[in-house]
C-alpha positions in Angstrom: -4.7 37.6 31.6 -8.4 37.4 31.6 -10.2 39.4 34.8 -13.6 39.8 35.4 -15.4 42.2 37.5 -17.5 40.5 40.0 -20.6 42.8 40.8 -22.8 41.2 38.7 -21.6 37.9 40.7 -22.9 39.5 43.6 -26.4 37.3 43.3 -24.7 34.3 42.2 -22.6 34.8 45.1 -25.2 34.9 47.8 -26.8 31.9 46.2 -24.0 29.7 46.9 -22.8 31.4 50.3 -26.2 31.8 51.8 -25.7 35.4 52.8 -28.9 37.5 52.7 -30.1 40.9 52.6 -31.0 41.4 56.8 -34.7 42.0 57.4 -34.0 45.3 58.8 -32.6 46.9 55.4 -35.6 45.8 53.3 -38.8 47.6 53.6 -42.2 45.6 53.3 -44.7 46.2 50.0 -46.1 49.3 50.8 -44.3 50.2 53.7 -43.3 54.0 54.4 -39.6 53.6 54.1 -38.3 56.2 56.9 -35.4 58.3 56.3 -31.7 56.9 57.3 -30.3 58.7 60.6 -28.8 62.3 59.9 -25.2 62.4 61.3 -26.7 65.1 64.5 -28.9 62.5 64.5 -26.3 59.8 65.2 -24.2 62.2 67.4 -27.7 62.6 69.7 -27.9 58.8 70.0 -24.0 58.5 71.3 -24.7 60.8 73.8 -27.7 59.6 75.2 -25.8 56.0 74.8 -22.8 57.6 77.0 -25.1 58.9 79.4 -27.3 56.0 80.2 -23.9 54.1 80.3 -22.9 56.6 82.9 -26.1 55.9 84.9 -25.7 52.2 84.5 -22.1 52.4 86.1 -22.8 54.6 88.4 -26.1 52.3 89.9 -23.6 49.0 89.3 -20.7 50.6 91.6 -23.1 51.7 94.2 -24.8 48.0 94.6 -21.0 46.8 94.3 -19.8 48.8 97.2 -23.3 47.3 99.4 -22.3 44.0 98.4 -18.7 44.3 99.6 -19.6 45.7 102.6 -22.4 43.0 103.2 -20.7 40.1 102.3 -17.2 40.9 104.7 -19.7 41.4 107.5 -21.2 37.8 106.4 -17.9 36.5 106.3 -17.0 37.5 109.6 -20.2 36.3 111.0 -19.2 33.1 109.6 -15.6 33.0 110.9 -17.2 33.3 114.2 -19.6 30.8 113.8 -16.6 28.1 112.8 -14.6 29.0 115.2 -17.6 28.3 117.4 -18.1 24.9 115.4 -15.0 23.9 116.0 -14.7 24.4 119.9 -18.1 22.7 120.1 -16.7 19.4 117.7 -13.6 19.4 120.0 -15.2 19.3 123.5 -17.8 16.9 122.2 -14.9 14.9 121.2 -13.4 15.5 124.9 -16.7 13.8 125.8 -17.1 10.8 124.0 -13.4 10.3 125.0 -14.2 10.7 128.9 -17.7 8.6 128.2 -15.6 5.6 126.0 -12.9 6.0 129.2 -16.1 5.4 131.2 -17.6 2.3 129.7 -14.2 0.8 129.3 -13.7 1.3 133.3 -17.0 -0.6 134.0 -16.4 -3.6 131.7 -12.9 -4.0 133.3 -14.6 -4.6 136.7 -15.7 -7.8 136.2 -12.6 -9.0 135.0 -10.8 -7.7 138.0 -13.5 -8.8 140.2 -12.7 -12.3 139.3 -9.1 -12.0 139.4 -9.6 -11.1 143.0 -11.6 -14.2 143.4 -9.5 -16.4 142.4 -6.4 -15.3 143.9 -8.4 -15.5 146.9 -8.8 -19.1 146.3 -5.3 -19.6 145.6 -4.2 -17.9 148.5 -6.8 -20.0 151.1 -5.2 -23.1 149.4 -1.3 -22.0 149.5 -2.3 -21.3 153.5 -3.9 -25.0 154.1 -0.6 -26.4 152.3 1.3 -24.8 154.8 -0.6 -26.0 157.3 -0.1 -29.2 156.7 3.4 -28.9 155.5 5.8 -31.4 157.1 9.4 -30.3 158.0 11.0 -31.1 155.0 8.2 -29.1 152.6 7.4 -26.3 154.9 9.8 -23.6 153.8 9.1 -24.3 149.9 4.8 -24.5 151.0 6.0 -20.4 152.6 7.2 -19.4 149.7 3.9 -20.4 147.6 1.7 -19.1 150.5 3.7 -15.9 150.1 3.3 -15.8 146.2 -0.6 -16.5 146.7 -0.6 -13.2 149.1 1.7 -10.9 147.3 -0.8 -12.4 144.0 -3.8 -11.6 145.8 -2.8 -7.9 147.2 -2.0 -7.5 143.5 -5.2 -8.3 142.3 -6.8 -6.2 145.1 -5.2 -3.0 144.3 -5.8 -3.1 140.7 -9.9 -4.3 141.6 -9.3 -1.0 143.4 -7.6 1.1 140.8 -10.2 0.2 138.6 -13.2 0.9 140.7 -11.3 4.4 141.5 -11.2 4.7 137.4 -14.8 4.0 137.0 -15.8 6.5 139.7 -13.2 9.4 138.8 -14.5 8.7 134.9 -18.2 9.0 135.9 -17.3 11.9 138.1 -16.2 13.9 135.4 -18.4 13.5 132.9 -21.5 15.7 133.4 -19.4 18.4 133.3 -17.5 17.0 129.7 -21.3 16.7 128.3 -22.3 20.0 129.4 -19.2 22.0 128.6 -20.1 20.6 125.0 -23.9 21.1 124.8 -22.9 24.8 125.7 -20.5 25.0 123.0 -23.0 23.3 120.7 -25.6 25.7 121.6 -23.3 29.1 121.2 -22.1 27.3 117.6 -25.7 27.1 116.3 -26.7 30.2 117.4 -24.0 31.9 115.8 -24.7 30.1 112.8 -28.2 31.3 113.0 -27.3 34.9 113.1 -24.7 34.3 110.3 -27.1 33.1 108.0 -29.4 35.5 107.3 -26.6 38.0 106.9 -24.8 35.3 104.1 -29.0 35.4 102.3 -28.2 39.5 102.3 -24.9 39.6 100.6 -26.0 37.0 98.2 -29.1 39.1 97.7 -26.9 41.9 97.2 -24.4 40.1 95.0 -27.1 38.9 92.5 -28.2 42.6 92.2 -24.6 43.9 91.6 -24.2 41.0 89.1 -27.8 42.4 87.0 -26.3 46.3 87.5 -23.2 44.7 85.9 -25.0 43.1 82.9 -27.0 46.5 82.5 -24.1 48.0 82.3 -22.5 45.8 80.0 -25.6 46.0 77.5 -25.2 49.9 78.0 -21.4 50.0 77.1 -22.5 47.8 74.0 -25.5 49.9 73.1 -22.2 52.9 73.1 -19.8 51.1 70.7 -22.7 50.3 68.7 -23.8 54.4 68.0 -19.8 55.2 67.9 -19.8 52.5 65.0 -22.7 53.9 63.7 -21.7 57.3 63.8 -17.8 56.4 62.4 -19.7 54.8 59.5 -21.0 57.7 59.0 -18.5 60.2 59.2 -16.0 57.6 57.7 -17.8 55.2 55.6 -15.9 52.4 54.0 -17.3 50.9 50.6 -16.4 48.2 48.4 -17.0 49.1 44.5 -16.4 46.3 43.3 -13.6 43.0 43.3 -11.3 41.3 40.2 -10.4 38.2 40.5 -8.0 36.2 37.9 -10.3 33.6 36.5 -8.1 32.5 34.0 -5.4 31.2 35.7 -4.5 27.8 34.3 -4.7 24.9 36.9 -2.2 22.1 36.4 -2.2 18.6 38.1 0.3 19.1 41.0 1.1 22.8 40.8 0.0 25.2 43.0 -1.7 27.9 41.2 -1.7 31.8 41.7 -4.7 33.7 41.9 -4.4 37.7 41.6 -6.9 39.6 43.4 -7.8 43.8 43.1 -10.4 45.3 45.3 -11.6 48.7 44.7 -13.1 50.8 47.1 -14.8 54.4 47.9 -12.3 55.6 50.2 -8.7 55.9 51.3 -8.7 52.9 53.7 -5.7 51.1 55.4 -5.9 48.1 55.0 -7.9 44.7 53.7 -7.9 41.1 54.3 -8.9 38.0 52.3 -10.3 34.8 53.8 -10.4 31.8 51.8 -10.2 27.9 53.0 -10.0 28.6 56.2 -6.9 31.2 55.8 -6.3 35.2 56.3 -4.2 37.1 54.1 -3.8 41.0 54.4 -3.8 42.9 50.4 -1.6 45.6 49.7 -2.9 49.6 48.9 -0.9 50.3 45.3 -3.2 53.5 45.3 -5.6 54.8 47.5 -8.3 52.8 47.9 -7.2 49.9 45.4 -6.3 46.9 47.1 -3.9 44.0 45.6 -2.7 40.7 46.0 -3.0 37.1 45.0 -2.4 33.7 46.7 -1.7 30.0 46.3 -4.7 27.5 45.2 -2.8 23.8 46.0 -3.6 20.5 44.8 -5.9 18.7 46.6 -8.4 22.1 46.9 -11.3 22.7 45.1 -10.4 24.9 41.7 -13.8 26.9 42.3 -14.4 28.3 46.2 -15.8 31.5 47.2 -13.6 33.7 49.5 -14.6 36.5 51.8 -13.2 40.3 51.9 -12.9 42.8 54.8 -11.5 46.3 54.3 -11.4 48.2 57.5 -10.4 51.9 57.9 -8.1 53.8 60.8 -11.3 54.3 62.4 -12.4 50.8 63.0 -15.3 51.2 60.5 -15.5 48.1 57.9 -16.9 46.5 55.1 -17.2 43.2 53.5 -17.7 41.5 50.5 -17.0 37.8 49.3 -16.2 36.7 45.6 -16.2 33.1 43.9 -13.0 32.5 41.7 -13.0 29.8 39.2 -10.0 28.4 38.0 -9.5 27.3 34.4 -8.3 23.5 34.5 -5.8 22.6 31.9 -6.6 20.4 28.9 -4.7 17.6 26.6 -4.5 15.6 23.9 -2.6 12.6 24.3 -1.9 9.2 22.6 -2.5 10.6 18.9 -2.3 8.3 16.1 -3.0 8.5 12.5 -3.1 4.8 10.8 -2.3 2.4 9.3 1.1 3.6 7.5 2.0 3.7 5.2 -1.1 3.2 3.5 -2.1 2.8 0.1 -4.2 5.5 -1.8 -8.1 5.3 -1.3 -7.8 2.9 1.4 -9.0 4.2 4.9 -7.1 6.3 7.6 -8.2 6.3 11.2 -7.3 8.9 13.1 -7.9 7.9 17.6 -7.0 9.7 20.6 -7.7 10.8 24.2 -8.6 14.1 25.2 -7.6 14.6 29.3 -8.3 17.4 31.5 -7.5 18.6 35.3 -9.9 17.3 37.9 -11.9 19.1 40.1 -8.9 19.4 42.8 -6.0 19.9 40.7 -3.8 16.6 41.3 -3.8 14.7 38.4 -5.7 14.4 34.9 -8.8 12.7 34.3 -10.8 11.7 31.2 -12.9 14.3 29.8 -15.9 13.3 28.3 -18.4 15.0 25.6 -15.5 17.4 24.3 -15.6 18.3 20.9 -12.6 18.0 19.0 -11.7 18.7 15.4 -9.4 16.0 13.0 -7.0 18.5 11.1 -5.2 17.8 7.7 -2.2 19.2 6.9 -1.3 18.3 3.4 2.7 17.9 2.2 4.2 21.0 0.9 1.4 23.0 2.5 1.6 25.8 5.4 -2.1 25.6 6.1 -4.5 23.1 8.0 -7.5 21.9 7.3 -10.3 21.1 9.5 -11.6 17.9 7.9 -14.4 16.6 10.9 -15.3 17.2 14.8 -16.0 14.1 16.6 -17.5 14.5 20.2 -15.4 11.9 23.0 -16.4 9.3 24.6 -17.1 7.8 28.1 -13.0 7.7 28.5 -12.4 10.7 26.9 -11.5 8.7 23.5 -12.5 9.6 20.0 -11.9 8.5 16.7 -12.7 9.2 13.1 -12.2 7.2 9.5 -10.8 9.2 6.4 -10.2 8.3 2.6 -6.3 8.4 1.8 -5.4 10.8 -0.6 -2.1 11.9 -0.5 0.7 12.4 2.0 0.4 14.7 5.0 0.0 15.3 8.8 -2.8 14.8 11.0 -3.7 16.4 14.6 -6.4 17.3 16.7 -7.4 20.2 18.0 -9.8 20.6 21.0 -11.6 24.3 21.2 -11.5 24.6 25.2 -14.7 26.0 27.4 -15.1 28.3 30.2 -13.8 25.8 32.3 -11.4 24.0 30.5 -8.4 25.4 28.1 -7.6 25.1 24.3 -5.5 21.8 23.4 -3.5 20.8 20.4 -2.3 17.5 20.0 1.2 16.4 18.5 1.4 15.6 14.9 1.8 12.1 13.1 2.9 12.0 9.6 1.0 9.3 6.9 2.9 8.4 3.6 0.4 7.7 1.1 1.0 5.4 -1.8 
């Protein structure tokens, strides 16, 4: 099968992807182009990297151990100050209990007050119906004058008991609403002094939390020089890429795409990425890479797919490659008439020539292909190229020949870059 080497598709490549040379690897007209690092060189920058890491850590840790220290010395402060909060919300609760026991007291009063009254009244009037009882109502005018007293002591003592409420309510009171200004007071004071130490450990966080991201820059700045200086030790290269471009794509097949990378070095492994999927390569000798994989209907038959070879030491390289897959071609519905057909009279010779869309499911008309008309005559072994028509709109063409003796008739279509050879069955015409 047909391979072709893609580095000079390397241009073409970063037309299509968008991948350009980064500023920092091309030098401006007339600029001094400075020389790359030396590996000492690169060695010196680790160090120094490792080192200002190490001072980073060190400063990060030390603001760490401030914070900590800072913010469980807020905390407490805090705990104290809720604990306070808490006795001051209770006892001020205890006191607008004792005041609502108050209130409630003093607007039973009234109540009671009247209740008195007019038991009283009862009572006077139970007394003057037993005054003027007669012999036969006297005992039953006791009884109610009895009722009326036992009603009115009644009403007494509870005017009483809820006079004694009032007072024992107001009594205690100022000492319920100072027991809980106190507690109010101590609460906000400790909340005073607990703030100003919460401001200090935030303080003290935000600076840990900078150290931290110094730090972090300072570790990255150290992979970066190890990187640089395992490229340069171990540098990983892609030579160049093959990719089978002339692999025949047929409405509803999958189709298999071989792939060989080639590289400068004795490296362990490389993947392929292509629509939206990773697939390792295998090493058949050092430092070639191969594999292939599945194109499926329904995707493009022309993509460009990236490559990553990566060594043991983490050091990598990448590439990308565009494949483009041949799509098959047809000849279908051949017809050489009318037959038979008398001698001098005209032959037409029609048919449609049908290739593999763009995605691989099914075939589609293919337009402005050139096909040649073919004459094989009776007895003979050879055929003869007789005209080349160009198809139509719907893939159709057609062409009008003089009958001159028996033979067969097909068409045969040349193929492109993108599209493969087709030869059309054959259809015999008796001449007469």
């Amino acid at each position: 099968m047909r391979k072709r080497a893609l580095a000079s598709l390397l241009a073409a490549t970063a037309a299509t992807t968008g991948v350009v040379v980064p500023a920092a690897f091309a030098a401006p007209a007339g600029a001094v182009v400075q020389a790359a690092p030396t590996v000492d060189d690169l060695r010196l920058a680790l160090r120094a990297a490792i080192r200002a890491a190490d001072k980073a850590e060190d400063a990060y840790r030390a603001a760490q151990e401030l914070y900590v220290a800072a913010d469980d010395k807020a905390d407490a402060a805090e705990g104290k100050a809720k604990e306070a909060r808490d006795e001051a919300d209770r006892l001020k609760k205890v006191y607008e209990d004792e005041l609502a026991e108050k209130e409630a007291a003093h607007a039973a009063i009234p109540g009671l007050e009247s209740a008195v009254t007019q038991a009283q009244a009862e009572l006077a009037a139970a007394e003057k119906a037993l005054a003027e009882a007669t012999p036969e109502t006297v005992e039953q005018a006791t009884k109610d004058r009895d009722a009326a007293k036992l009603a009115f002591d009644d009403a007494v003592k509870a005017l009483n008991t809820g006079e004694l409420r009032f007072e024992e309510a107001a009594k205690r009171l100022p000492s319920k609403k100072a027991d809980a200004s106190e507690a109010d007071a101590e609460a906000t004071a400790l909340e005073g002094e607990a703030a100003p130490l919460r401001k200090t450990a935030d303080e003290l966080g935000a600076e840990a939390d900078r150290l931290k991201g110094l730090w972090d820059a300072a570790e990255a700045s150290v992979k970066t020089a190890q990187a640089a200086l395992d490229a340069a030790l171990f540098p990983v290269k892609i030579s160049s890429i093959d990719v089978d471009d002339n692999a025949v794509r047929y409405p509803g097949k999958k189709t298999g795409v071989d792939i060989t990378v080639y590289t400068k070095t004795d490296d362990s492994d490389a993947d392929v990425t292509c629509g939206g999927f990773t697939f390792d390569l295998d090493e058949t000798v050092s430092g070639v890479f191969a594999g292939g994989m599945w194109v499926l209907p329904g995707a493009p038959s022309k993509a460009t797919c990236g490559v990553v070879v990566r060594n043991s030491h983490g050091v990598t390289a990448s590439s990308s490659f565009t494949y483009d897959l041949q799509r098959h071609a047809r000849i279908v519905s051949l017809n050489a008439g009318p037959e038979p057909v008398r001698k001098g009279r005209r032959i037409t010779v029609t048919g449609v020539l049908q290739g593999t869309n763009t995605v691989g499911t099914a075939y589609g008309h293919l337009n402005g292909g050139r096909v040649s008309i073919q004459f094989r005559k009776k007895g003979s072994t050879t055929w003869s190229t007789l005209s080349t028509v160009t198809t139509s709109g719907k893939g159709n063409f057609s062409r009008a020949f003089t009958a001159k003796s028996d033979g067969t008739w097909r068409a045969v279509y040349g193929g492109t870059w993108s599209f493969t050879k087709a030869t059309s069955g054959s259809d015999y015409v008796d001449v007469r």
